[in-house]
C-alpha atoms as one frame of an Amber mdcrd trajectory, in Angstrom:
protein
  17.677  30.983   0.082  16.594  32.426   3.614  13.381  30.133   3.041  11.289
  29.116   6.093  12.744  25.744   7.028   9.554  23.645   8.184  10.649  21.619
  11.335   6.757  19.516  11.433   6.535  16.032   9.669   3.459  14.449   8.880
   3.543  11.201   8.212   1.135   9.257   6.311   0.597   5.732   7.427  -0.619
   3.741   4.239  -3.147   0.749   3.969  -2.864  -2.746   5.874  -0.495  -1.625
   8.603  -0.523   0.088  12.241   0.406   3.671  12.298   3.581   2.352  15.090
   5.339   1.378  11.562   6.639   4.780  11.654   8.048   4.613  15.433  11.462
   4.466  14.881  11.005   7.066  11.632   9.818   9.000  14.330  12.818   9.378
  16.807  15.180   9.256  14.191  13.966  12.565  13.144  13.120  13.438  16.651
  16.659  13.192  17.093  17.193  15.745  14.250  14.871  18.384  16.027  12.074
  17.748  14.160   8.603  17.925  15.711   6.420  14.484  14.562   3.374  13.285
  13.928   1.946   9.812  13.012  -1.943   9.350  13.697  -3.400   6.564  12.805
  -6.388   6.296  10.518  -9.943   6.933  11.526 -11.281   4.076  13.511  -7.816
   2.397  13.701  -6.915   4.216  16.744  -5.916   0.913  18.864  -3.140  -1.751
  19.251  -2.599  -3.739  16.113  -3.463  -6.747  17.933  -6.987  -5.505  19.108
  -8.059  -4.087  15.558  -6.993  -7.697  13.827  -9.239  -9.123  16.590 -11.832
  -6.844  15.343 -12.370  -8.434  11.998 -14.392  -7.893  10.539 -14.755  -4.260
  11.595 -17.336  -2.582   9.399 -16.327   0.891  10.626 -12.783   0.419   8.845
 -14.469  -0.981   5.745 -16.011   2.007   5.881 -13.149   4.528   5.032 -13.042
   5.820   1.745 -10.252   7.884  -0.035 -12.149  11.347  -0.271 -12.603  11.131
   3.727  -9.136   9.926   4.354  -7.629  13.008   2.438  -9.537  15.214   4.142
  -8.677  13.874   7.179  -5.462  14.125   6.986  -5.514  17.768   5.514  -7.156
  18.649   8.415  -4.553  17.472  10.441  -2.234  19.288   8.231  -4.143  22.832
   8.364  -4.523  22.663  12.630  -0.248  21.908  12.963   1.408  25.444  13.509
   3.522  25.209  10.668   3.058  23.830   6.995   4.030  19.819   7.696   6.681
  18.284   5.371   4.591  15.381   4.681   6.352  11.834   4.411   3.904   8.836
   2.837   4.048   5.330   2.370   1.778   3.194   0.144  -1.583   4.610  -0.348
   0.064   7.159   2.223   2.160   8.796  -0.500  -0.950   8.851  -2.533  -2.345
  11.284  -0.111   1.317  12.846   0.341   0.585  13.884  -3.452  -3.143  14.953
  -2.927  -2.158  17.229   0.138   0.752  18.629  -2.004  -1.528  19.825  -4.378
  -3.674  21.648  -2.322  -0.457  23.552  -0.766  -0.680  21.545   2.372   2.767
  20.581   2.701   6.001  22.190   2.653   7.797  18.961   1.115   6.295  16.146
   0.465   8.466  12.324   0.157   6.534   9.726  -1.299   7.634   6.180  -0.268
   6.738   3.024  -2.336   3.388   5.407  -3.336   0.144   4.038  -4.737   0.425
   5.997  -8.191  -2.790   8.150  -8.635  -5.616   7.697 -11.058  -4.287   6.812
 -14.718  -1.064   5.210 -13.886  -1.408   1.461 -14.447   0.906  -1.268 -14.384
  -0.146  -5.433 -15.562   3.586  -6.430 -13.666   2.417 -10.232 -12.229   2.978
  -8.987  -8.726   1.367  -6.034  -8.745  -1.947  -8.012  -9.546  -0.889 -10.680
  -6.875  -0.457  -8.743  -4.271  -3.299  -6.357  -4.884  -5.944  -9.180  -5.720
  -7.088  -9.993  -2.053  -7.150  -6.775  -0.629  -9.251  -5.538  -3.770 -11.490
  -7.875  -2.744 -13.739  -8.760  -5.864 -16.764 -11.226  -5.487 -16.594 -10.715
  -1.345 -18.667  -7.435   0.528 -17.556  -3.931   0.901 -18.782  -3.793   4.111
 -16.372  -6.597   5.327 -12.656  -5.262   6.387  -9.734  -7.139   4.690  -6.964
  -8.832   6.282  -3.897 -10.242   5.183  -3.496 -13.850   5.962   0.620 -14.673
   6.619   0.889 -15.981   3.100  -0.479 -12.805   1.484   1.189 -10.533   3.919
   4.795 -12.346   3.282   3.930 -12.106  -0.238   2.754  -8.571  -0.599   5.012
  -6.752   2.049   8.228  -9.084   3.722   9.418 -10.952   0.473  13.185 -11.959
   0.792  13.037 -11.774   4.746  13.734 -14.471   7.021  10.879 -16.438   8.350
  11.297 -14.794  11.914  11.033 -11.282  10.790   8.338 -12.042   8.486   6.451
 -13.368  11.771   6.884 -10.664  14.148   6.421  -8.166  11.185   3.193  -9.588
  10.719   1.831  -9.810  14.734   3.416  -6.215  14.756   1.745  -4.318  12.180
  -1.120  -5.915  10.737  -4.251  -4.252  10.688  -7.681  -5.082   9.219  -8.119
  -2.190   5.699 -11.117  -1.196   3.610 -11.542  -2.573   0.251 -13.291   0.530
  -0.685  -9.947   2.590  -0.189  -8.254   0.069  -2.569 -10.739   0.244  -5.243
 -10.645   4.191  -4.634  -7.130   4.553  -5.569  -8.202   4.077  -9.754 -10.653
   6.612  -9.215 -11.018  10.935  -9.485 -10.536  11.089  -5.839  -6.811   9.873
  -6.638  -6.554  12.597  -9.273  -3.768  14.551  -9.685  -2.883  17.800 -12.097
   0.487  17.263 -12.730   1.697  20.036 -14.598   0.334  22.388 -11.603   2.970
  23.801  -9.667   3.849  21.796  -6.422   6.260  21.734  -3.103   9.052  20.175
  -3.792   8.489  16.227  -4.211  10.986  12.891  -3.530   9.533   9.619  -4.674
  11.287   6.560  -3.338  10.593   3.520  -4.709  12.625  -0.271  -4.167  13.586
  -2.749  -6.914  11.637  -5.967  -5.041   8.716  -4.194  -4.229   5.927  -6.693
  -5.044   2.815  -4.954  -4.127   4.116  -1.346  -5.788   6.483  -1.947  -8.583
   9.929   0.004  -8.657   8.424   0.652 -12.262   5.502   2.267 -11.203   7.124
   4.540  -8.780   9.129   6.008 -11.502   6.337   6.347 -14.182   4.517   8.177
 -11.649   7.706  10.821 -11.059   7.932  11.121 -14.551   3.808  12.372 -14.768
   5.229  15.311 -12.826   8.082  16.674 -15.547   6.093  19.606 -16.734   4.681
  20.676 -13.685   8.380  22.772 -13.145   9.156  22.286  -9.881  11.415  20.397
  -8.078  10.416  15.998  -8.150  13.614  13.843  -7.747  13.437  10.030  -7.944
  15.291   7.650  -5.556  15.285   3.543  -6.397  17.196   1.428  -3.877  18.096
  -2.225  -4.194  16.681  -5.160  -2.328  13.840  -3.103  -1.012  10.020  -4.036
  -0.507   7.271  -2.941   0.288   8.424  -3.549   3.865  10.444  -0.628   3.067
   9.878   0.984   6.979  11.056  -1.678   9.229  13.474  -3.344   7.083  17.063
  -3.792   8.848  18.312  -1.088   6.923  15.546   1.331   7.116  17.897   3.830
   8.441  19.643   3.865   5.228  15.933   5.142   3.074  15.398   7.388   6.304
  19.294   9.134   6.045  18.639  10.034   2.296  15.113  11.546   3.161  16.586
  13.286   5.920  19.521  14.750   3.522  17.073  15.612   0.984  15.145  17.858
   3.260  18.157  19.528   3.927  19.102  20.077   0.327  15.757  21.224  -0.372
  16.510  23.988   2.201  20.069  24.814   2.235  20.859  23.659  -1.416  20.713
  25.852  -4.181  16.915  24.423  -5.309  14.978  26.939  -3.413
């Protein structure tokens, strides 16, 4: 008890979309009294629109993992308070890789990229990653969804209008080299270090990250004794963020940080 209560969030846009995907995240928890943050990536800094006009944009296929975690742990270190650092995708990748350099007070990890060593051969998880991994085409070439990948990958099981707008909203050119980075040592973890307290979210139609991965990567973390809770809900994709009900995921993140605080964890 009588621990500091962080009132900073950090979050951690992931790969393929526009940082604004966290815009109504963002006055939810405004509306709690937190104090948030959402930059975008480096060289992504611009409407969604304008970047997909920029493909290909060889500064974006430029980013690699290493720089993107230190970006955003430099971020982290100039806040005035430790962040409690909320990820999706490739974002709660870093959430993990900022957590274990004691960058973050709490760290959620939604529909996460698992780190290095944690594999799955589900069909989808190879369909949906195939394009954006981007064998037999250049590195130095950005990746962008077409509609058919995107409504694969991201807005499965949504109507044909919301899969639409979702895509002119938040599509964004992404490096390939990030992808391929993910099943490298710059996505390694120690997981039987000590770490913050951790939530990893996952959703049982994910296509692109596997409910089943989500949870094989919480269970990495069992010996590491410290707090790592696991949270599946139904009917969710990888869309997780702007789904119609996104206020249900963002709810149990928001009474999970309380727990963390006021609960008899700490």
């Amino acid at each position: 008890m009588g621990h500091h209560q962080s009132k900073t969030i950090l979050f951690i846009t992931g790969a393929f979309v526009h940082h604004s995907c966290w815009d109504d995240w963002c006055t939810f928890f405004q509306g709690k009294g937190y104090k948030t943050f959402a930059p975008a990536w480096p060289y992504k800094d611009d409407t969604a629109e304008a970047l997909r006009k920029s493909h290909p944009n060889s500064a974006i296929a430029s980013n690699r993992l290493h720089m993107l975690t230190k970006y955003f742990a430099t971020f982290a270190k100039q806040l005035p308070e430790k962040p409690i650092l909320i990820g999706h995708s490739i974002g709660g990748l870093l959430v993990q890789l900022l957590l274990q350099e004691g960058l973050g007070a709490l760290g959620i990890a939604i529909h996460s990229v698992p780190p290095q060593g944690i594999m799955t051969f589900k069909f989808s998880f190879i369909k949906a990653g195939w394009g954006p991994l981007g064998f037999f085409t250049s590195t130095k070439k950005s990746f962008l969804h077409s509609f058919s990948q995107w409504k694969y990958a991201f807005t499965n099981g949504m109507t044909a209008e919301e899969q639409k707008n979702s895509y002119y909203q938040y599509t964004i050119p992404e490096s390939k080299l990030i992808v391929r980075d993910t099943i490298t040592k710059a996505a390694k973890i120690n997981f039987e270090n000590p770490h913050a307290p951790l939530l990893f979210i996952s959703g049982s139609n994910d296509h692109t990250i596997p409910a089943s991965l989500n949870y094989a990567n919480f269970r990495k973390y069992r010996k590491s004794n410290s707090t790592t809770d696991y949270q599946e809900f139904a009917g969710h994709t990888h869309f997780v963020l702007g789904q119609p009900d996104w206020k249900k995921t963002a709810e149990f993140v928001f009474e999970w940080i309380k727990k963390q605080y006021n609960g008899s964890t700490i």
